[in-house]
C-alpha positions, 0 to 999 in steps of 0.5 A: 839467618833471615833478612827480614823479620815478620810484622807483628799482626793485629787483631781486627776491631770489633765491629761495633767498636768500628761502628761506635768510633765512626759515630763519635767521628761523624758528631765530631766532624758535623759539629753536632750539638746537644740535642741533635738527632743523628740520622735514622738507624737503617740509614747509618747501617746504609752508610757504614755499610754493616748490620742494623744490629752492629749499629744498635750496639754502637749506639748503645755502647756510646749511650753508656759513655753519655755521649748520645741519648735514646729516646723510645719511638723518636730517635737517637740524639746527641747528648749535654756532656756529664760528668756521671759516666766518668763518676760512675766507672771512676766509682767502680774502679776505686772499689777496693784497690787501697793504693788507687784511692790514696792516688786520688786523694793526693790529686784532690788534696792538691787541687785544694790547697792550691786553689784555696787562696784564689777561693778565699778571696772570691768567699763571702761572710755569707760563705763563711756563715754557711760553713759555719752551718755545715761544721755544726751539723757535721759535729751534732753528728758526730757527737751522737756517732753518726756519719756526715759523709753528705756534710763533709761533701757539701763542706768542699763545695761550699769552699770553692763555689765562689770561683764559678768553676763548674768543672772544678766543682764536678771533679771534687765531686768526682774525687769525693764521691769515688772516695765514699763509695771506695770507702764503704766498700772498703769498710774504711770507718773513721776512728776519730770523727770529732778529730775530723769535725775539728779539721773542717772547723780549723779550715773555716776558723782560717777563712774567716781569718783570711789567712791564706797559708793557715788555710792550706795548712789545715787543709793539708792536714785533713788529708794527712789525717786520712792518709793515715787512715789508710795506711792503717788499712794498708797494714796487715 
């Protein structure tokens, strides 16, 4: 009937959303390095032409991403890049939404086997050695029934430490630790913590081997084991 049809429209931004994109543009643009002071906040209120009020929001909201820092009485100033804030709403997402974390373990479980032939060649006896450590504490604990979430941690680290990659490093980090606190949240206990002991001892028997596809197998096979885990909890 008509030619024309209407143009969908859009709902203005927030303002302090206006204000927190036009902050991150400006360190972007000036190249601002960590450490830097960003100009006073009545003088960013001048510039964007808005509020003290709309200013101190926007700085806040990018406080909580970590991309600024606040220091009472001297300044706002550009932030060291962290992986916390990505951890942390990483964390709180996984809170209880079973299917999520089995995405993240697929993602994580990837990440390790096809890296763990490049970790091995750069691993020392040394390494080997400290795994060794790690897996006896972890089976002292599991033999009087306690947990070794911070062993199991520390275990994955060791196995990639070699390699240098400090972003590798945060991430399974990030993966783990999203995974722990899911599972606490969840009540995900481990039914057979000596079966898990013997996985991490596996992984280090094949190390110490040096042989590559016997690693990535064991590895492949702790995470199967906790898939199962979780399709256990899927079921109802």
């Amino acid at each position: 009937m008509f030619g024309k049809t209407l143009t969908t429209l859009h709902r203005p931004k927030l303002l302090h959303v206006s204000v927190q994109e036009s902050l991150k543009a400006y360190i972007a643009e000036n190249r601002f390095a960590a450490g830097q002071p960003l100009p006073p906040e009545s003088e960013l209120a001048q510039l964007l032409g808005v509020s003290r009020g709309s200013v101190r929001e926007g700085i806040r909201a990018l406080e909580s991403l970590g991309i600024v820092e606040c220091r009472r009485g001297i300044g706002v100033f550009v932030a060291a890049f962290s992986f916390a804030p990505l951890l942390d709403n990483l964390a709180f997402g996984l809170r209880a939404t079973l299917r999520e974390i089995a995405e993240v373990l697929q993602i994580r479980r990837t990440l390790e086997v096809a890296l763990i032939a490049e970790a091995m060649a750069a691993m020392s006896d040394a390494d080997i050695a400290d795994l060794r450590r790690i897996t006896e504490r972890m089976r002292e604990r599991a033999a009087r029934g306690e947990s070794f979430a911070l062993e199991d941690q520390l275990f994955h680290q060791t196995l990639f430490r070699g390699l240098g990659n400090a972003t590798l490093l945060h991430l399974l980090d990030i993966f783990w630790l999203a995974f722990f606190k899911a599972s606490n949240d969840l009540t995900l206990d481990n039914p057979h913590p000596m079966d898990t002991w013997r996985d991490h001892d596996a992984i280090v028997d094949a190390l110490a081997a040096r042989d590559v596809a016997a690693a990535q197998s064991r590895l492949a096979q702790h995470y199967h084991g906790i898939t199962k885990l979780l399709a256990l909890k899927e079921t109802p």
